[in-house]
N, CA and C atoms as a LAMMPS dump frame, in Angstrom:
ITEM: TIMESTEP
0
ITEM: NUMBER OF ATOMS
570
ITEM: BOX BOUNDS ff ff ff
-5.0000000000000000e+02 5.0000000000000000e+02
-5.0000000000000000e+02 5.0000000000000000e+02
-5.0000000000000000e+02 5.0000000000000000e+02
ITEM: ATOMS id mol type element x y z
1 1 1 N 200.216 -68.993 -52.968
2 1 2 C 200.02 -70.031 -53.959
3 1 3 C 200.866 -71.243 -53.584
4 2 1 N 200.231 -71.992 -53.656
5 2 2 C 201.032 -73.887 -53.443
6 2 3 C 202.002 -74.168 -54.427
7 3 1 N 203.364 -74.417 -53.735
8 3 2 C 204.44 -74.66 -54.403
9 3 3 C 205.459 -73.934 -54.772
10 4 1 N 205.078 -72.403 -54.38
11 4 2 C 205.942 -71.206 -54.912
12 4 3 C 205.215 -69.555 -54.765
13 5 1 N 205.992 -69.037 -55.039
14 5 2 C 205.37 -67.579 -55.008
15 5 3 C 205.547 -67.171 -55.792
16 6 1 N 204.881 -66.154 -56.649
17 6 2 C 204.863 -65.055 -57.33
18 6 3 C 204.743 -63.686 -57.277
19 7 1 N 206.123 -63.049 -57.78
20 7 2 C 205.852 -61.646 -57.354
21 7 3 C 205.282 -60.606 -58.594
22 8 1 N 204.752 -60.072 -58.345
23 8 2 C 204.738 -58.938 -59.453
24 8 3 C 204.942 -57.25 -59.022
25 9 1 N 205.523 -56.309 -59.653
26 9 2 C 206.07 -55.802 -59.275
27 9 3 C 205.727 -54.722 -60.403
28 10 1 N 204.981 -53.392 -60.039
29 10 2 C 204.844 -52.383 -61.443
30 10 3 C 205.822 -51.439 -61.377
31 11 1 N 207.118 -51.258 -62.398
32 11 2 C 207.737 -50.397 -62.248
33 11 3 C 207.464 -48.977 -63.083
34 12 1 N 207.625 -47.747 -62.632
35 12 2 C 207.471 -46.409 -63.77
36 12 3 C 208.95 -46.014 -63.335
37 13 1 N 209.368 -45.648 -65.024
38 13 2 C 210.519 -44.785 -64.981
39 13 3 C 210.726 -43.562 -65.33
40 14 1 N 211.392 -43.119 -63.891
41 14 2 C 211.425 -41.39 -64.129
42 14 3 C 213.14 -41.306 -64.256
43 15 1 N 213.339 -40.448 -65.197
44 15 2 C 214.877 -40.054 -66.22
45 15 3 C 215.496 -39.9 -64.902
46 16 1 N 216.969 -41.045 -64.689
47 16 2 C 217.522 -40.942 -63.385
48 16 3 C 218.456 -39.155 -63.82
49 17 1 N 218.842 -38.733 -64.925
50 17 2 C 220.055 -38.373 -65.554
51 17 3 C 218.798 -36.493 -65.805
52 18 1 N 218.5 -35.757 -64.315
53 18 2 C 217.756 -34.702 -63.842
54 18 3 C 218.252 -33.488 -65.231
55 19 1 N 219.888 -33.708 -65.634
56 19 2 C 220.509 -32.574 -66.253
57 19 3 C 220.043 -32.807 -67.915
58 20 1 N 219.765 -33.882 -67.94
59 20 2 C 219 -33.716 -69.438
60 20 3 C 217.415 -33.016 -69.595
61 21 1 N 216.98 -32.69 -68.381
62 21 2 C 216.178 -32.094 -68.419
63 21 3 C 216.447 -30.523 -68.715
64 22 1 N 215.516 -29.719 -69.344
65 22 2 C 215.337 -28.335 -69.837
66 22 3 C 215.007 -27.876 -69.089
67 23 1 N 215.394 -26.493 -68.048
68 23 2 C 214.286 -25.064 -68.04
69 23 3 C 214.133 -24 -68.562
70 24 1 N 213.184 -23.401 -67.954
71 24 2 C 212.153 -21.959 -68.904
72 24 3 C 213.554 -21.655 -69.713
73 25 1 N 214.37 -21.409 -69.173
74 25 2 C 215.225 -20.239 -69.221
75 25 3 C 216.224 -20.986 -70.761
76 26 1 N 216.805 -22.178 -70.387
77 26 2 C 217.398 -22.931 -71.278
78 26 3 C 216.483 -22.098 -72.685
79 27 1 N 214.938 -22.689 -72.345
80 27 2 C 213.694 -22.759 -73.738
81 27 3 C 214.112 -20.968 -74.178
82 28 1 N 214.148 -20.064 -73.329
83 28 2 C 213.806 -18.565 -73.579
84 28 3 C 215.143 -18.915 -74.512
85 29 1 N 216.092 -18.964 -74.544
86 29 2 C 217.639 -19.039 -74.745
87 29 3 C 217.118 -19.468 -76.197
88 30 1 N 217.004 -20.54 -76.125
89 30 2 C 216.959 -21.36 -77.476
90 30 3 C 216.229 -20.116 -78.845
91 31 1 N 214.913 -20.215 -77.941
92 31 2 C 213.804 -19.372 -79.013
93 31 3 C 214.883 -18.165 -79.063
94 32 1 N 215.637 -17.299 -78.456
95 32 2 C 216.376 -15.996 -79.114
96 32 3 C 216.797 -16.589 -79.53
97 33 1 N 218 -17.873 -80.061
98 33 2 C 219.008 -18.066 -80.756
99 33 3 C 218.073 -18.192 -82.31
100 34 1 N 217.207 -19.198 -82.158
101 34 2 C 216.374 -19.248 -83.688
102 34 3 C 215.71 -18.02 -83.907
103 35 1 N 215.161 -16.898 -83.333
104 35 2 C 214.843 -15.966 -84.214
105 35 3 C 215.971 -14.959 -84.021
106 36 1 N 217.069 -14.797 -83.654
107 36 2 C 218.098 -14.552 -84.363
108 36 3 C 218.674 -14.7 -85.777
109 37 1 N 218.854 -15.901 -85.705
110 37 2 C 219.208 -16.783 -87.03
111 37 3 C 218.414 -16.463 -87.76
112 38 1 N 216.833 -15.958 -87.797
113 38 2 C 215.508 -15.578 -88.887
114 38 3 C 215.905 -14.299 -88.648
115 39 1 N 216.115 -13.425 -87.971
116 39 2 C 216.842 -11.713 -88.663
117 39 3 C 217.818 -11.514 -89.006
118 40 1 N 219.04 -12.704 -88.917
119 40 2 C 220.036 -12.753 -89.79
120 40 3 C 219.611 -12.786 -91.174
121 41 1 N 218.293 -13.401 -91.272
122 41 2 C 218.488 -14.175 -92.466
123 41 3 C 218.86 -15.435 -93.426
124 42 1 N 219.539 -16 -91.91
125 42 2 C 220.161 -17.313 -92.161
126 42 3 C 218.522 -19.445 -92.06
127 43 1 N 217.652 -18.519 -91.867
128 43 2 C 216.665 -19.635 -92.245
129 43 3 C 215.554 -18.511 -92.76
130 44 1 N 214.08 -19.631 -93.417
131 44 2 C 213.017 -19.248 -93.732
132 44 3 C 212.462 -19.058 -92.867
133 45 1 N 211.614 -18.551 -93.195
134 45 2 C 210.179 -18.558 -91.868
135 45 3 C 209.901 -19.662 -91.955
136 46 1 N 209.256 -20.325 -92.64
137 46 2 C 208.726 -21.985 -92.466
138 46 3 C 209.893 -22.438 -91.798
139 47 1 N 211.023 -21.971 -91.504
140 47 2 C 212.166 -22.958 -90.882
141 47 3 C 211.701 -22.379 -89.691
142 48 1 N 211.735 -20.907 -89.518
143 48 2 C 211.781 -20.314 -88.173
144 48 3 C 210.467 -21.15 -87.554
145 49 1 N 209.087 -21.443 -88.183
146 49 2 C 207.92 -21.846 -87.239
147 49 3 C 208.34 -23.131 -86.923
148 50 1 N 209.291 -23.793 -87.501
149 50 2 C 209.664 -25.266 -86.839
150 50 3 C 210.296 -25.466 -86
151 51 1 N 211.211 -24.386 -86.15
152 51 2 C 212.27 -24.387 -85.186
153 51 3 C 211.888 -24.292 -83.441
154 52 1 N 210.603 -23.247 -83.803
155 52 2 C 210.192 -22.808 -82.219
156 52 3 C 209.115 -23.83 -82.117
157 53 1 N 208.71 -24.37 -83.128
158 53 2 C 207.538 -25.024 -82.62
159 53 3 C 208.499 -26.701 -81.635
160 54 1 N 209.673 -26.749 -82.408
161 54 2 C 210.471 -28.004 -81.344
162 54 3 C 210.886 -27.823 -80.247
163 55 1 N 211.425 -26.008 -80.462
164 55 2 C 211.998 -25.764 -78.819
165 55 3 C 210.736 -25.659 -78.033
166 56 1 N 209.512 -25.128 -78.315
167 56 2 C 208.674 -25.219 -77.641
168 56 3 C 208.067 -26.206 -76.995
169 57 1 N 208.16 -27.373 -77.22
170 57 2 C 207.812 -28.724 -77.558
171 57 3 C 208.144 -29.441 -76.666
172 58 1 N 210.082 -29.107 -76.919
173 58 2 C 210.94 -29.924 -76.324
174 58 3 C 210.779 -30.419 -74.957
175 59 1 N 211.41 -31.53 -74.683
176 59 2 C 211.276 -32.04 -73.071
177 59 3 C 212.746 -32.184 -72.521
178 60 1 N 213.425 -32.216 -73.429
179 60 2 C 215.219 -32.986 -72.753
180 60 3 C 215.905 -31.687 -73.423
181 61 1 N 217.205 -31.882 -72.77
182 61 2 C 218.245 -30.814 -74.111
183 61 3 C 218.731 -31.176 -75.133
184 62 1 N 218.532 -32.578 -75.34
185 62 2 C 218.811 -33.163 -76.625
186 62 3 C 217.595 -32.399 -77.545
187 63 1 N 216.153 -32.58 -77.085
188 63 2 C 215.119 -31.749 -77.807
189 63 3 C 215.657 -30.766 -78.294
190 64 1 N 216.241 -29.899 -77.464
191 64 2 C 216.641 -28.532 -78.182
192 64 3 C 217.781 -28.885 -78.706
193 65 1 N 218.469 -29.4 -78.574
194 65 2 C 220.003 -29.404 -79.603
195 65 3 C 219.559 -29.395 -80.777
196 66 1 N 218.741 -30.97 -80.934
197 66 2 C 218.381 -30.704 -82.343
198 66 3 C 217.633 -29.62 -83.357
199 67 1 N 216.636 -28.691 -82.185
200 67 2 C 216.033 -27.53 -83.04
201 67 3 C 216.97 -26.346 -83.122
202 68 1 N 218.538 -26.546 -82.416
203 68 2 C 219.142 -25.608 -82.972
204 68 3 C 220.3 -26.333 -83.737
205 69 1 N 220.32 -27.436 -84.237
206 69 2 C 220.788 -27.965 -84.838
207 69 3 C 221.301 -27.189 -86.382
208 70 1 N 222.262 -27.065 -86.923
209 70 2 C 223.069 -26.041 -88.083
210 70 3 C 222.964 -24.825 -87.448
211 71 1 N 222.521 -23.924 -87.029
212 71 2 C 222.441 -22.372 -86.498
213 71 3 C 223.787 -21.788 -85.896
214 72 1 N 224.523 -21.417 -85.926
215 72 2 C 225.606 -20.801 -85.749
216 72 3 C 225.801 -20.886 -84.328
217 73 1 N 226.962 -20.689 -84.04
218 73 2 C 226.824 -20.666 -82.028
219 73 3 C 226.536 -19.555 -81.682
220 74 1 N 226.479 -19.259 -80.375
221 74 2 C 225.831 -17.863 -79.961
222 74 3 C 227.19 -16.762 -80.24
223 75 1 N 226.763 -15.887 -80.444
224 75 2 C 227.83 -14.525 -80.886
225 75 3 C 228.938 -14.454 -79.422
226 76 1 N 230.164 -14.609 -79.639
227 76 2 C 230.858 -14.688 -78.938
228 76 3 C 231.377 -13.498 -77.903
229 77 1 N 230.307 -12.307 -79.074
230 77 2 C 230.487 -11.198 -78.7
231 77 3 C 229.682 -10.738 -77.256
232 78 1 N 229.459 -11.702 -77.294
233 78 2 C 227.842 -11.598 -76.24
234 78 3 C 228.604 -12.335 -74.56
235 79 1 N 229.868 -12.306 -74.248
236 79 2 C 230.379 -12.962 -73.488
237 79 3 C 231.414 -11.664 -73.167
238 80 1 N 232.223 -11.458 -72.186
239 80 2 C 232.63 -10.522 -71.426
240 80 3 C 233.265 -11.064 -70.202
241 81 1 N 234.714 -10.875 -69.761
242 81 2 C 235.483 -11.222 -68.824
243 81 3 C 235.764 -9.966 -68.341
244 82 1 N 236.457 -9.828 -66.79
245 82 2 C 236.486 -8.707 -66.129
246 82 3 C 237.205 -9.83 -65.335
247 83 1 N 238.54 -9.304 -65.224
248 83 2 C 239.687 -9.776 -64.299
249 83 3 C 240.546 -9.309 -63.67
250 84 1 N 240.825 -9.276 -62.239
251 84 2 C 241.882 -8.601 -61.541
252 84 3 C 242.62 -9.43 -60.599
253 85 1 N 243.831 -9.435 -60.456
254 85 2 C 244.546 -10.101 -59.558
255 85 3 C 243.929 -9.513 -57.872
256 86 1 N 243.785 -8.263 -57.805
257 86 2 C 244.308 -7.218 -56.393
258 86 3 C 242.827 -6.197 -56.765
259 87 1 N 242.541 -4.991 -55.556
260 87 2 C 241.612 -4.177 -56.14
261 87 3 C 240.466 -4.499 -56.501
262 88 1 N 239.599 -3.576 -56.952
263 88 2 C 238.334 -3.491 -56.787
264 88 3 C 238.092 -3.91 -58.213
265 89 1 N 236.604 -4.457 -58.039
266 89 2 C 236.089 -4.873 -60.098
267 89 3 C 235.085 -3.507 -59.85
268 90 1 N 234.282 -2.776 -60.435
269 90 2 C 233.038 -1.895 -60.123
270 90 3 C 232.619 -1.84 -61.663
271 91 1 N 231.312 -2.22 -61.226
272 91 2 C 230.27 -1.708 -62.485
273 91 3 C 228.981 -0.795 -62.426
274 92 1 N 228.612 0.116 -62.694
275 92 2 C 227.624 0.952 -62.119
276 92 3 C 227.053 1.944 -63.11
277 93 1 N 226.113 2.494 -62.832
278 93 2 C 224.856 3.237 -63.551
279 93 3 C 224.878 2.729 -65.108
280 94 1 N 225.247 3.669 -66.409
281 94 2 C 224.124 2.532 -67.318
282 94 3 C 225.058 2.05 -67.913
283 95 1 N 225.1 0.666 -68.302
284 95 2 C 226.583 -0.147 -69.324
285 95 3 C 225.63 -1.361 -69.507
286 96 1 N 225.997 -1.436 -70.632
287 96 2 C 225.594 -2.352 -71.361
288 96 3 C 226.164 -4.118 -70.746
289 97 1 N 225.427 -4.812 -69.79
290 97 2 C 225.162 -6.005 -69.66
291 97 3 C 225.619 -7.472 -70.723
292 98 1 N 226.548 -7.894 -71.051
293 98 2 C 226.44 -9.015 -71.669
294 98 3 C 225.546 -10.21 -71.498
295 99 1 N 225.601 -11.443 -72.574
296 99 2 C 224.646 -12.16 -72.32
297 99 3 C 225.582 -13.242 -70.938
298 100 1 N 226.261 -13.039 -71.209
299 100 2 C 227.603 -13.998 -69.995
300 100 3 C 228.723 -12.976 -69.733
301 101 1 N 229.171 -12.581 -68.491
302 101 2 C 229.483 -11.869 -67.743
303 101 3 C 230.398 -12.809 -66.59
304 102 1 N 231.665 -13.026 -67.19
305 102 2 C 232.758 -13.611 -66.243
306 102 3 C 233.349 -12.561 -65.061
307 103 1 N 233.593 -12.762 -64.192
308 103 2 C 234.115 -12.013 -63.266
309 103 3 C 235.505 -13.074 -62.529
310 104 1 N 236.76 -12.376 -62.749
311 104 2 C 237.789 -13.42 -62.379
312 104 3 C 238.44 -12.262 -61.449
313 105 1 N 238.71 -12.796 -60.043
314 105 2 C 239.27 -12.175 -59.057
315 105 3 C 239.811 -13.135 -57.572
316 106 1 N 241.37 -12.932 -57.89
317 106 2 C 242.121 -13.171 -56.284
318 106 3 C 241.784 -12.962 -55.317
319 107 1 N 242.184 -11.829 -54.861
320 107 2 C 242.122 -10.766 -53.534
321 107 3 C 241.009 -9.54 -53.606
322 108 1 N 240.648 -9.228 -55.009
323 108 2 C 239.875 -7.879 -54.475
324 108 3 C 238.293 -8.273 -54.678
325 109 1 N 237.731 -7.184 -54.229
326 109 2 C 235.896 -7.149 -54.047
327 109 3 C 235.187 -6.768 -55.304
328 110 1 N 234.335 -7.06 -55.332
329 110 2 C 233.489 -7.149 -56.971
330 110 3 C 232.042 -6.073 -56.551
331 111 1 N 231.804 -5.458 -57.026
332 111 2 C 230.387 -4.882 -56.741
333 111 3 C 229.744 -4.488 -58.315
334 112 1 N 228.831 -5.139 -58.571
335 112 2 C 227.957 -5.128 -59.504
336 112 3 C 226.961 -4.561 -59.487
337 113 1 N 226.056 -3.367 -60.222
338 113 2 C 225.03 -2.267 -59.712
339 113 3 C 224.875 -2.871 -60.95
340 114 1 N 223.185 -3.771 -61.255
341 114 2 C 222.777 -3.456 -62.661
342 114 3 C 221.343 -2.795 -62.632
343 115 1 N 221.223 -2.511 -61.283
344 115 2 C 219.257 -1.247 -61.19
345 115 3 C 219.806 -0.407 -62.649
346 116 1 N 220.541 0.097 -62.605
347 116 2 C 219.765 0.959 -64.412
348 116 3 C 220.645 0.592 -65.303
349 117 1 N 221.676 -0.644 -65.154
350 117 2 C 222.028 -0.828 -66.359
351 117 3 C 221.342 -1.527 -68
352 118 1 N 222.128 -1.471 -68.453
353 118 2 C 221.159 -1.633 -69.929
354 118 3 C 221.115 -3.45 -70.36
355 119 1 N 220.536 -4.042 -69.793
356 119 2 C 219.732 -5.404 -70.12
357 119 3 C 219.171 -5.955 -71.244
358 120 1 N 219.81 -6.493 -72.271
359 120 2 C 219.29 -7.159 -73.83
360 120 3 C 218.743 -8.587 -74.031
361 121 1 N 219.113 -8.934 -72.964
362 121 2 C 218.982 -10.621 -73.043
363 121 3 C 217.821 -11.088 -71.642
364 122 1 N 217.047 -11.961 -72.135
365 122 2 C 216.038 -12.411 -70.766
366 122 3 C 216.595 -13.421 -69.773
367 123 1 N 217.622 -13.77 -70.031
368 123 2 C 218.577 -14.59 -69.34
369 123 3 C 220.314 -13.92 -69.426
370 124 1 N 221.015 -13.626 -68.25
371 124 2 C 222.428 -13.205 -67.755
372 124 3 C 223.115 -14.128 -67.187
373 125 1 N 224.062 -14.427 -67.829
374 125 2 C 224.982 -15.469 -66.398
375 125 3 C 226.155 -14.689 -66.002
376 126 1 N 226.294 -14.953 -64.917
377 126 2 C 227.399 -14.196 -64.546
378 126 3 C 228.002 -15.513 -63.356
379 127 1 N 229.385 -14.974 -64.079
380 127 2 C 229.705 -16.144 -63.484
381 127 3 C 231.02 -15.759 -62.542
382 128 1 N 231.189 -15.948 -60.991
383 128 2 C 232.128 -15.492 -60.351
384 128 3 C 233.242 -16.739 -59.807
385 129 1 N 234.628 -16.219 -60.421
386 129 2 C 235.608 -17.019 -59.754
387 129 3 C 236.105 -15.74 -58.505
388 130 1 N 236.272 -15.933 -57.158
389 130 2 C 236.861 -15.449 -56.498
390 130 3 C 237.429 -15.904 -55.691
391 131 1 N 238.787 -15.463 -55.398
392 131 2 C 239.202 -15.803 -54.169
393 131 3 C 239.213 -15.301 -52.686
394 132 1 N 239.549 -14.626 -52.666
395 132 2 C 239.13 -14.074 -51.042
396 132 3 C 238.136 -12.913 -50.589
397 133 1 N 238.016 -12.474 -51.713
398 133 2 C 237.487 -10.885 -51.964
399 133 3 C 235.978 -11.36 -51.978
400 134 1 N 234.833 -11.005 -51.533
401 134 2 C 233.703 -10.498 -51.425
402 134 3 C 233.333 -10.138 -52.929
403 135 1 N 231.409 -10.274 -52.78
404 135 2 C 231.159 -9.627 -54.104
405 135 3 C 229.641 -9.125 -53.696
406 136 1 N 228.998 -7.593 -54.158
407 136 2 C 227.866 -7.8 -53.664
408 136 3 C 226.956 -7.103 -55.672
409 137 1 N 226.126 -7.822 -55.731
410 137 2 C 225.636 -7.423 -56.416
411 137 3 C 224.453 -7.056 -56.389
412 138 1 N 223.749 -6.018 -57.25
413 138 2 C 222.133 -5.127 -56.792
414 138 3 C 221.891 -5.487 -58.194
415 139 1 N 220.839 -6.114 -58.47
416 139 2 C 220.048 -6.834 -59.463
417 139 3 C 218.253 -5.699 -59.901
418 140 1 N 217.95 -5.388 -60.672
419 140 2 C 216.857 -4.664 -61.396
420 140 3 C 215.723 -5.14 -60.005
421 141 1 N 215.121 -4.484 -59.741
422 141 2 C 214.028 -4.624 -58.511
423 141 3 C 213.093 -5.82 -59.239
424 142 1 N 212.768 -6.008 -60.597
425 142 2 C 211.956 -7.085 -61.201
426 142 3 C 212.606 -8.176 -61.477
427 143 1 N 213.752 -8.245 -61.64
428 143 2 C 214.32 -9.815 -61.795
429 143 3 C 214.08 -10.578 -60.921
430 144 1 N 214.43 -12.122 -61.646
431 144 2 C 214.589 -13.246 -61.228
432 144 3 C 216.152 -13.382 -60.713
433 145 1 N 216.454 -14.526 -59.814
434 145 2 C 218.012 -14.304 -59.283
435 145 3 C 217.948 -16.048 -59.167
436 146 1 N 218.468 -16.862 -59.921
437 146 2 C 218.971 -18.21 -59.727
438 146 3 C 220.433 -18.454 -58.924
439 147 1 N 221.106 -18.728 -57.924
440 147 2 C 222.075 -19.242 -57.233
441 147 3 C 222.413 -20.772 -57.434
442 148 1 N 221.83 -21.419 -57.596
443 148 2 C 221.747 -22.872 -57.505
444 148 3 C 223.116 -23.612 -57.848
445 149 1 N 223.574 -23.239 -58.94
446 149 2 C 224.836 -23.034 -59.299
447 149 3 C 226.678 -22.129 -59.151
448 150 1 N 226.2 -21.655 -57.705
449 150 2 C 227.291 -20.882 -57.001
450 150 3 C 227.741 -21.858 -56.194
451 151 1 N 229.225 -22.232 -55.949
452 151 2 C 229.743 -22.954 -54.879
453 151 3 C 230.456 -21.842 -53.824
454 152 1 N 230.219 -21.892 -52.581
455 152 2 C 230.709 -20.86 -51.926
456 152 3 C 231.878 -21.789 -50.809
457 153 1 N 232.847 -21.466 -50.571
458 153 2 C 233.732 -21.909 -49.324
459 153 3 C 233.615 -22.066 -48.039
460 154 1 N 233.593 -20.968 -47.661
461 154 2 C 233.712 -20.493 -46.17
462 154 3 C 232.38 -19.939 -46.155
463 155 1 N 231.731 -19.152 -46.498
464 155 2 C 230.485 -18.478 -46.158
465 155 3 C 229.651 -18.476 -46.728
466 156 1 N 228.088 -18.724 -46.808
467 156 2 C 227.027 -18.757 -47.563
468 156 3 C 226.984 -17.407 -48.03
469 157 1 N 226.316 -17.595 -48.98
470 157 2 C 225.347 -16.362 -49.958
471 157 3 C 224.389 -15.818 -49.267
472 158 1 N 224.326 -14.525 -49.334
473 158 2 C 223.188 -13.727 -48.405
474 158 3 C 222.065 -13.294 -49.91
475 159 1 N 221.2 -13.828 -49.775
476 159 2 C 220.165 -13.624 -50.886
477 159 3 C 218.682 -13.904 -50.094
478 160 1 N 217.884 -12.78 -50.174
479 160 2 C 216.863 -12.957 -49.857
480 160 3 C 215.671 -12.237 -50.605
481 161 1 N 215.097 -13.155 -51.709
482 161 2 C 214.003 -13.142 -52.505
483 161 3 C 212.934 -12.455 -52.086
484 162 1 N 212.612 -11.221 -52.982
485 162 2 C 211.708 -9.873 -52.584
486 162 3 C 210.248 -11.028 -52.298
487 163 1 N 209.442 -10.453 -51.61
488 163 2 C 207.999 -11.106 -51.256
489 163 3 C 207.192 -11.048 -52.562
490 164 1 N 206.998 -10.285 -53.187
491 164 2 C 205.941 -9.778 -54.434
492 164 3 C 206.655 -11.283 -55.163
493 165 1 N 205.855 -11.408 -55.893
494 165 2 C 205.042 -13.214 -57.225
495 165 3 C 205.341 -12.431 -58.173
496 166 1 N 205.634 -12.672 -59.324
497 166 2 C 205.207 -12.469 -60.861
498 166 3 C 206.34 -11.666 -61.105
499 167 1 N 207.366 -11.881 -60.858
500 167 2 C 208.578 -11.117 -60.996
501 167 3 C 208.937 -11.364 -62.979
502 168 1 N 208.903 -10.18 -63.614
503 168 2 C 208.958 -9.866 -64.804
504 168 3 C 210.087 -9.767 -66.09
505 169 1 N 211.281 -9.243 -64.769
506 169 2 C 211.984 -8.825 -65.246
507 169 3 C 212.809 -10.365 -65.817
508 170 1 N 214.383 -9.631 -65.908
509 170 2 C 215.571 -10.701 -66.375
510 170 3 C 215.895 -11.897 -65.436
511 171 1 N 216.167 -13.115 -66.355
512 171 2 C 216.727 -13.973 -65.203
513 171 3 C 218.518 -13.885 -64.873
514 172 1 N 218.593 -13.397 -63.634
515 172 2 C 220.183 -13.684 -62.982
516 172 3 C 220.772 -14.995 -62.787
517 173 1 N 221.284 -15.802 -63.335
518 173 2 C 221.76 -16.649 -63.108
519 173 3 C 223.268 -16.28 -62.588
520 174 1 N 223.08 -16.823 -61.197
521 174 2 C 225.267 -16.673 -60.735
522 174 3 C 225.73 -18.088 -60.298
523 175 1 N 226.831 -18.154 -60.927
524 175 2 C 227.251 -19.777 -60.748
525 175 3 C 228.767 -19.105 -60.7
526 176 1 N 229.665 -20.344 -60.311
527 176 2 C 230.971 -20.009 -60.053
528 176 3 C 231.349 -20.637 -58.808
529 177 1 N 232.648 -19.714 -58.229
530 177 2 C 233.052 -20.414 -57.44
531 177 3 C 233.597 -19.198 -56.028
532 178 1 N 232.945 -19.177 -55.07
533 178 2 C 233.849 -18.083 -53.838
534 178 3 C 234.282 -18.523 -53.124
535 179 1 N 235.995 -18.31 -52.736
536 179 2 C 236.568 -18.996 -51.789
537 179 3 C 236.295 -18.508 -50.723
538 180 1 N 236.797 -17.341 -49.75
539 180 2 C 236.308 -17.024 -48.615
540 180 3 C 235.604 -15.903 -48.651
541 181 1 N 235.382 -15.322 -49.499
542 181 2 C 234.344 -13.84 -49.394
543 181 3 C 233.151 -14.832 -49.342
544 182 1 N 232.378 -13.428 -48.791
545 182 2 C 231.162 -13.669 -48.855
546 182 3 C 229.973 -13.058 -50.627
547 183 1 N 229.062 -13.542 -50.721
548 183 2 C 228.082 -12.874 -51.925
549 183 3 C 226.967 -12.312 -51.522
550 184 1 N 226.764 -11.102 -51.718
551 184 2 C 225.556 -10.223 -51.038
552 184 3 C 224.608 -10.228 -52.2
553 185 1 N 223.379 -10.326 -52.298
554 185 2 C 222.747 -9.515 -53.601
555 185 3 C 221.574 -9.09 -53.27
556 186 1 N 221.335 -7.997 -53.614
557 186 2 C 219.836 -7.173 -53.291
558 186 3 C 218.908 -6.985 -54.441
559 187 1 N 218.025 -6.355 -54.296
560 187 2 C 217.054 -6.012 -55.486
561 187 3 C 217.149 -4.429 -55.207
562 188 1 N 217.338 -3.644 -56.278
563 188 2 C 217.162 -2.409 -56.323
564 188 3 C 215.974 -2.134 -55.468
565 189 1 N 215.805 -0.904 -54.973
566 189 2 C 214.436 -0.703 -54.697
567 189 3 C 213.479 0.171 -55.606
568 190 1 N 213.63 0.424 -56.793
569 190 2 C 213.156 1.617 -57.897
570 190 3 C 213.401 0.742 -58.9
């Protein structure tokens, strides 16, 4: 054009801020906390169909804050630490699983067996501070296993995701922190 230019320019905006975004797992979380709160007793049903109909809905975690907005926090009881300076942590055949599962360890090795332990929640975090010590954990042959959230030191995570689709079971979430051990985790085979 004579005399000047004109630019035009179409911008779309996608949410720079990725962590306000929700997943499945966040949503599964939410929906137990509100029908919790409806077998407490602590809302109506007409509250309970609103409640899920927002978490269902939702797009951000603000979405869900607000549909769990007044509801009590999650049972504190539902959280579990396991700490050793030195020595071994061991968990094995059937024990009851918390919904969060701290593991705090210096020097010694962690081995976690949950193939037949007893699983209540569709989402587990377990969360490992270690320092030098190794950890290997054997996860239900049907779970899901999230890492994304593990920082490791010195050595990567040995995790290698069974071939079979449509995995049913619980989601593993492990986040934390390993200084020089390494993290093994398998899938049961049974």
């Amino acid at each position: 054009m004579p005399g000047g230019s004109h630019y035009s320019e179409t911008v779309t905006s996608v949410p720079d801020d990725r962590s306000s975004l929700i997943r499945s797992d966040d949503r599964d979380t939410a929906v137990e906390r509100v029908q919790e709160a409806f077998s407490a007793e602590l809302i109506s049903h007409e509250e309970l169909d609103q409640r899920l109909h927002q978490v269902l809905t939702a797009t951000t975690q603000h979405d869900i804050e607000a549909a769990l907005s007044g509801l009590p926090a999650p049972d504190a009881g539902t959280t579990s630490t396991i700490a050793a300076a030195a020595g071994r942590i061991r968990r094995r055949g059937e024990w009851l699983v918390p919904r969060t599962l701290k593991v705090h360890s210096a020097l010694g090795r962690v081995k976690l067996d949950l193939s037949r332990a007893i699983i209540k929640h569709r989402v587990v975090d377990i969360e490992l501070q270690l320092g030098t010590g190794g950890a290997k954990i054997t996860v239900p042959r049907n779970a899901i296993v999230d890492i994304e959230a593990l920082h490791t030191g010195w050595k990567d995570s040995q995790y290698q995701p069974p071939r079979q689709t449509g995995a049913t079971g619980p989601t593993i979430r492990i986040s934390g922190v390993m200084g020089m051990g390494k993290l093994r985790i398998r899938h049961a085979r049974r």
